[in-house]
C-alpha positions in Angstrom: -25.3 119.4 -49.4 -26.9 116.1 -48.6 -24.5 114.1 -46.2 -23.8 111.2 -48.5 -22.7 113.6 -51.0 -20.8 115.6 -48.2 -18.8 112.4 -47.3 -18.0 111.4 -51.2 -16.8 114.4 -52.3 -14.7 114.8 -49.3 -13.4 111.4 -49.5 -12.4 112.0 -52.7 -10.8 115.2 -52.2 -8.8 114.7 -49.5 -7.5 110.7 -50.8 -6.5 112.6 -54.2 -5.0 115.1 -51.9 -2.8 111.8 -49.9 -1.9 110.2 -53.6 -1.2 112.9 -55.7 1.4 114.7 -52.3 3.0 111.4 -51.3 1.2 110.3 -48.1 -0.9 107.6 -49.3 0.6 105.8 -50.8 3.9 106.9 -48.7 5.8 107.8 -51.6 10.1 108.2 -51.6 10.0 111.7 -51.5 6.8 113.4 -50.5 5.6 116.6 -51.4 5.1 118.3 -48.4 3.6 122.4 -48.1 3.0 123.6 -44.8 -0.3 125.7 -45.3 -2.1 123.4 -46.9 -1.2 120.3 -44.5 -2.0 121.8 -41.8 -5.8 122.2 -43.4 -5.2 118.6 -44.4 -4.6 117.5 -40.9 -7.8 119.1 -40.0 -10.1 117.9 -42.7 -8.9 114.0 -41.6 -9.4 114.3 -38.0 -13.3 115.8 -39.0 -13.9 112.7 -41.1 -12.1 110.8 -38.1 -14.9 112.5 -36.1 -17.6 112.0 -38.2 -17.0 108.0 -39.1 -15.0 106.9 -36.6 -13.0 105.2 -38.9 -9.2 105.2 -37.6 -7.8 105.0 -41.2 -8.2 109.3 -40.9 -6.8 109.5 -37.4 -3.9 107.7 -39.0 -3.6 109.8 -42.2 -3.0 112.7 -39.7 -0.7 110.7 -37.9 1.6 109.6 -40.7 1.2 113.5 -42.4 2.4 115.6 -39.3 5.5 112.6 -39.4 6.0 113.2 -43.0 5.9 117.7 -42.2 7.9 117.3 -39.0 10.8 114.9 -41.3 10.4 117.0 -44.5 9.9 120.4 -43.3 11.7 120.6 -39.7 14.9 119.6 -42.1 17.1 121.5 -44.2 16.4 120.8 -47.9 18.0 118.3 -50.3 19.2 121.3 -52.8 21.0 123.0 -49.6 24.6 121.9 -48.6 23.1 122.5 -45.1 22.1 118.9 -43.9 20.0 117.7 -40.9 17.2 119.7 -38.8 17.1 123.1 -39.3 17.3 123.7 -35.0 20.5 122.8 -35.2 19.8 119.8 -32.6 21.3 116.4 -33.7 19.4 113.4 -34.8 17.6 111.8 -31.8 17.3 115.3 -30.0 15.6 117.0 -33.0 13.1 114.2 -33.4 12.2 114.6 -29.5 11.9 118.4 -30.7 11.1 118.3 -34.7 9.6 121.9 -34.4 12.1 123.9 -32.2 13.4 125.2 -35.1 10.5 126.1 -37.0 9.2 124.6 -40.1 9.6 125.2 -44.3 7.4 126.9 -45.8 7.8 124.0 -48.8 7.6 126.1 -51.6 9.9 124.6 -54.4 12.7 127.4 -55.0 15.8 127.4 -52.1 15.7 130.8 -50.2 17.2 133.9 -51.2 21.3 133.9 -50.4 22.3 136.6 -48.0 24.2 138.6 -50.7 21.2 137.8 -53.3 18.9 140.8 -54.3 15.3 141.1 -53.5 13.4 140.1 -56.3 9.2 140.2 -55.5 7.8 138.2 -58.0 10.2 135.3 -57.2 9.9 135.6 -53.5 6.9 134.5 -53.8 8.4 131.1 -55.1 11.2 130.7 -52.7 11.7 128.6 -49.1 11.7 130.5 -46.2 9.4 130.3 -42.8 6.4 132.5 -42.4 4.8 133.2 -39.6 1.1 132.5 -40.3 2.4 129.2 -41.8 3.6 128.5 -38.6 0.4 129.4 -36.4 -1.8 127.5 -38.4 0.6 124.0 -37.6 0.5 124.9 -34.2 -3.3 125.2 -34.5 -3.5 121.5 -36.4 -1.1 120.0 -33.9 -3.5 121.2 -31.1 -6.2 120.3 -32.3 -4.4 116.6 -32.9 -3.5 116.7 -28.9 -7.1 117.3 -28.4 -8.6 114.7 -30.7 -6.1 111.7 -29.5 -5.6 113.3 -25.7 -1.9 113.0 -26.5 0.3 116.3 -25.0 3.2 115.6 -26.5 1.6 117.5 -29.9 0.7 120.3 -28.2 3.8 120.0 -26.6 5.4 120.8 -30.1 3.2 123.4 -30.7 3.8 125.3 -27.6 7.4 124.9 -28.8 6.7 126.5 -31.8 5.0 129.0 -30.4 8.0 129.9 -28.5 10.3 129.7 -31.1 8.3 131.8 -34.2 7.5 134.8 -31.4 11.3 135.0 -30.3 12.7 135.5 -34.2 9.6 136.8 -35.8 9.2 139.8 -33.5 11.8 142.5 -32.3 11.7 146.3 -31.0 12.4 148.8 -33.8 15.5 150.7 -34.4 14.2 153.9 -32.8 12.6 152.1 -30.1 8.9 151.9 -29.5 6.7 148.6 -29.3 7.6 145.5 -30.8 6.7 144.7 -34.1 6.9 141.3 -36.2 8.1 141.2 -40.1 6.7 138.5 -42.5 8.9 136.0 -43.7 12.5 135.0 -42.2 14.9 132.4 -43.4 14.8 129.3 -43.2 17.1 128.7 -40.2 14.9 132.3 -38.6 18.8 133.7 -38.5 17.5 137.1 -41.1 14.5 138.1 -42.3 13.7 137.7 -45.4 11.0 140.6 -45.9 10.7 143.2 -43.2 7.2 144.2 -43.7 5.0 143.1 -41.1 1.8 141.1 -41.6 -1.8 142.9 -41.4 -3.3 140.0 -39.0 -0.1 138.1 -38.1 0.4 139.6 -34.4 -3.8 138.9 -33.9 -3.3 135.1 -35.2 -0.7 135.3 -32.9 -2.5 136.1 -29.8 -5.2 134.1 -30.9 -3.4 131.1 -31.1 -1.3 131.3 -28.3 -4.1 132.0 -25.9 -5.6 128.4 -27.7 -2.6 126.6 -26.9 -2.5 127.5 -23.3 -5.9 126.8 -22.4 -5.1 123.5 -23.9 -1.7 123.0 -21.8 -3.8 123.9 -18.5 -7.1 122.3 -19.1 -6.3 119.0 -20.7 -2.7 118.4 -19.7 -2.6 120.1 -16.5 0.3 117.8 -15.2 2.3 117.7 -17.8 5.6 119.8 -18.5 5.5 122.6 -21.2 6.5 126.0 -22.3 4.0 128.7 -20.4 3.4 131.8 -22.9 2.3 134.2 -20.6 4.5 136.8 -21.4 4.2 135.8 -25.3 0.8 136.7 -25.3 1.2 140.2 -23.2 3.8 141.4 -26.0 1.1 140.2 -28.7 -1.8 142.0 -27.4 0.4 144.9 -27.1 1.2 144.9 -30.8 -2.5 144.3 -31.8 -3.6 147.4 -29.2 -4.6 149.9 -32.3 -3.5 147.9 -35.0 -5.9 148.7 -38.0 -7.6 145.6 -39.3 -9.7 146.2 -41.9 -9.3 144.3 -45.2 -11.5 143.8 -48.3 -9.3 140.5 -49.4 -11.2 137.4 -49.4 -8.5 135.1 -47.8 -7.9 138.1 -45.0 -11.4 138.1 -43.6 -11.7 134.3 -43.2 -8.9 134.7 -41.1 -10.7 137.3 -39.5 -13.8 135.4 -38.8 -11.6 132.1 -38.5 -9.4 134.2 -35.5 -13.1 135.6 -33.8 -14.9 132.0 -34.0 -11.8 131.2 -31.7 -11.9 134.1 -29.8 -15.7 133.7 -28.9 -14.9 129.8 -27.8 -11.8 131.1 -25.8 -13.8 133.8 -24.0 -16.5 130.6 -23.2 -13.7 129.0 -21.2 -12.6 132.6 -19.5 -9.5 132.3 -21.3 -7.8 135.8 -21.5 -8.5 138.0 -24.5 -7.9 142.0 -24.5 -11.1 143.6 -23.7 -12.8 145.0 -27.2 -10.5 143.2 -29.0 -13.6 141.2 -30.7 -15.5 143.4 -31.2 -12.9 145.3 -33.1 -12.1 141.7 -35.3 -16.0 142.2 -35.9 -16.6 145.3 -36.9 -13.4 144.9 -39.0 -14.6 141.9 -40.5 -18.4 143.5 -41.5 -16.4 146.6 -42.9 -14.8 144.4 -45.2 -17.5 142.3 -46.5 -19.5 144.7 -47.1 -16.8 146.4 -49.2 -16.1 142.6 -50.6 -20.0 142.2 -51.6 -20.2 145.4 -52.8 -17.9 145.1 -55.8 -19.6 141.6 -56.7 -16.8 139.4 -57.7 -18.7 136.2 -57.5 -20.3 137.0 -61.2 -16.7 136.4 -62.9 -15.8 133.0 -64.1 -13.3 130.8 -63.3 -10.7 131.7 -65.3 -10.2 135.0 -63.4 -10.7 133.7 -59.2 -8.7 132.5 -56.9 -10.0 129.6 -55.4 -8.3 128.9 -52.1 -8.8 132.7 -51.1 -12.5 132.6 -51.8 -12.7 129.2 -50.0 -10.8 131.1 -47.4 -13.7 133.4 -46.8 -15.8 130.1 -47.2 -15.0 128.9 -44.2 -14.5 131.6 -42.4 -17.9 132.4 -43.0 -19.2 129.0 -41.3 -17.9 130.4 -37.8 -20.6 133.0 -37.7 -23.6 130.5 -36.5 -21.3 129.1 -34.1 -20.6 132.7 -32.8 -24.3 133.1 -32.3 -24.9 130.2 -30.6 -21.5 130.9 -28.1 -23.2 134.2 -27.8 -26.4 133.3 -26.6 -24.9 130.6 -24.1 -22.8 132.8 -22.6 -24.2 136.4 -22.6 -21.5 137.6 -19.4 -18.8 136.4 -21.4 -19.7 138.7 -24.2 -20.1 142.9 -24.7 -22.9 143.9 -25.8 -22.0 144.7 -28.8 -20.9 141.7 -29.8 -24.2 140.1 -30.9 -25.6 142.6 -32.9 -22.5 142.2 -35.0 -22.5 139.0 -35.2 -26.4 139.1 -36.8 -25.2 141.8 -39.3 -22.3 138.9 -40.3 -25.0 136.6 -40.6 -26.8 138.6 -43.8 -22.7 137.4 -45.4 -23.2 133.9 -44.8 -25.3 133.0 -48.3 -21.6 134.7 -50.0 -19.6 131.8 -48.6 -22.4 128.7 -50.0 -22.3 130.7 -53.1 -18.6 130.5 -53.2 -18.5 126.8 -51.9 -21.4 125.9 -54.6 -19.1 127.0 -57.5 -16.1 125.3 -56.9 -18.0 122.2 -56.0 -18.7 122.0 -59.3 -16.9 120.0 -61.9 -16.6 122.3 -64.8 -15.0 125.6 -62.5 -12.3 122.8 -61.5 -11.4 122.0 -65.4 -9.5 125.7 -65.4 -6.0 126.1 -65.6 -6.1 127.9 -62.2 -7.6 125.5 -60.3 -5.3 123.2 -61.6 -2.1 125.5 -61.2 -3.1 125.4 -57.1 -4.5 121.8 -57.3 -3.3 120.8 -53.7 -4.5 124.4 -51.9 -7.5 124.6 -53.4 -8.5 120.9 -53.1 -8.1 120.4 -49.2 -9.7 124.0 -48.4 -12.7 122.8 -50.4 -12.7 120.0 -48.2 -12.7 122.5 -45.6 -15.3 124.6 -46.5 -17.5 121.4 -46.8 -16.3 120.0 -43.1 -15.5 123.1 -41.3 -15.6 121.7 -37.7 -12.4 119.9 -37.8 -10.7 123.6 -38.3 -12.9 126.1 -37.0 -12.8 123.7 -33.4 -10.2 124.6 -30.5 
């Protein structure tokens, strides 16, 4: 895409995105969803990047405020008042993410004595923990971009917080293990079952926010993971990651594009542990590719999970490049994968070239996931702002 046409549409995207959510114009109450904001945060510090216009550096500004005040609280339909840490008013804004966050979705939690119902769990509050990672990836990459610790600060607090109530040891014993979506005060989960990539995104992160903490604010005070980041690799050691789904292996390729940049720095990572997110993530596309779902029309895709894979996708020349850099910080089987990924890459302009268009954004279910799908477009067409540590 030419670069004028780059900037418009994402202009456009992400100031419909401010309007339509509350940001900009700051509406009374904002509408405030923790995935997709922390995508947001990303795609305005890129055109912050690419302009230099402050206006964007702001817009992240003012949006991690209006998360922190909106999600870091306890909702307006819960008798429950104040931040969901438990810490009173000036404390909790010192610490607006010791607690967690929302999720933000628009049904109160499940009640304690409340049966499990799957459909509508999928529509009810809570906190999940790949939620979480990816604010803690946005707020580091906010520390970076205005050299301010106190945001990785919060993020290493986070950190701290989501590993301590997401993970626990198994009845009989055994390694930890994590389940997928807790409460939103992280006092019960919510459902037990454990996320495919979640302990990987983990690691991944974690190891991202410490290079941060010791790199660029070596002297200031924060949490130290160390022993966070042990208990995560031991959960990923074996772990079976393959997946066919198109929102799993962008997070794959998302979670090895970091992993290549961390190993650049000599920032721990378990040894064959990319190449196993590699070779997980070709095993998958080609199962992806090979049942074509790209011919089918609008009406029966999922934008924001093909945009996943989008942008996911766009890590893979940066890999290369890393690669060939930095041969000793690499096995040698890494770059041989890596070229194999590279035949995928044409899947994700594909994908990006047909929700670009006008007429595949006129369905109903673009429409019914306007917000999601609308910022990881942007995404897809400025990946540097999130694929970036």
């Amino acid at each position: 895409m030419e670069h004028d046409t780059w900037q418009s549409t994402v202009r456009v995207l992400m100031a419909e995105f401010a309007a339509r959510t509350g940001l900009d114009p700051a509406a009374k109450a904002p509408r405030r969803y923790l995935w997709t904001d922390a995508f947001a945060v990303c795609n305005f510090l890129e055109l912050y990047r690419r302009t230099n216009d402050e206006k964007f550096r702001d817009l992240a500004l003012r949006l991690v405020g209006q998360v922190h005040a909106i999600l870091g609280r306890h909702r307006d339909d819960d008798p429950r008042t104040g931040w969901i840490s438990g810490l009173g008013e000036e404390e909790g804004r010192r610490h607006p993410t010791i607690g967690g966050l929302r999720i933000g979705k628009d049904l109160n939690e499940r009640g304690p004595g409340e049966p499990f119902n799957e459909h509508l769990e999928w529509e009810r509050d809570g906190q999940y923990y790949h939620y979480l990672t990816k604010w803690m990836h946005a707020l580091n990459r906010l520390s970076r971009v205005t050299g301010e610790a106190a945001y990785n600060v919060w993020a290493l607090e986070l950190a701290k917080t989501a590993h301590a109530r997401f993970t626990s040891l198994p009845h009989r014993g055994g390694r930890k293990r994590m389940v997928w979506k807790m409460s939103i005060d992280l006092s019960r989960p919510l459902v037990t079952s454990m996320g495919q990539h979640d302990p990987l995104d983990g690691l991944v992160t974690f190891c991202q926010l410490q290079a941060t903490a010791r790199q660029e604010f070596a002297g200031t005070a924060a949490p130290r993971l160390d022993a966070e980041i042990l208990e995560l690799a031991g959960i990923c050691n074996g772990r079976s990651l393959a997946t066919d789904d198109p929102l799993g292996l962008g997070g794959l390729l998302f979670d090895a594009c970091r992993m290549a940049q961390l190993r650049c720095l000599g920032v721990f990572e378990p040894a064959g542990l990319l190449v196993d997110v590699l070779e997980a993530a070709r095993l998958g596309l080609e199962s992806y590719a090979s049942g074509n779902p790209l011919r089918l029309p609008a009406e029966y895709r999922l934008a924001f999970r093909e945009l996943g894979l989008a942008i996911g996708l766009q890590g893979v020349e940066r890999m290369k490049k890393l690669v060939e850099q930095h041969p000793g910080a690499f096995a040698p089987a890494v770059l041989p994968l890596v070229e194999v990924l590279e035949r995928y890459v044409s899947l994700g302009e594909t994908i990006e070239g047909f929700w670009v268009g006008w007429k595949n954004r006129d369905d109903a279910g673009w429409s019914e996931h306007r917000e999601i799908n609308s910022v990881m477009l942007a995404t897809s067409l400025a990946p540097q702002g999130f694929l970036t540590i």
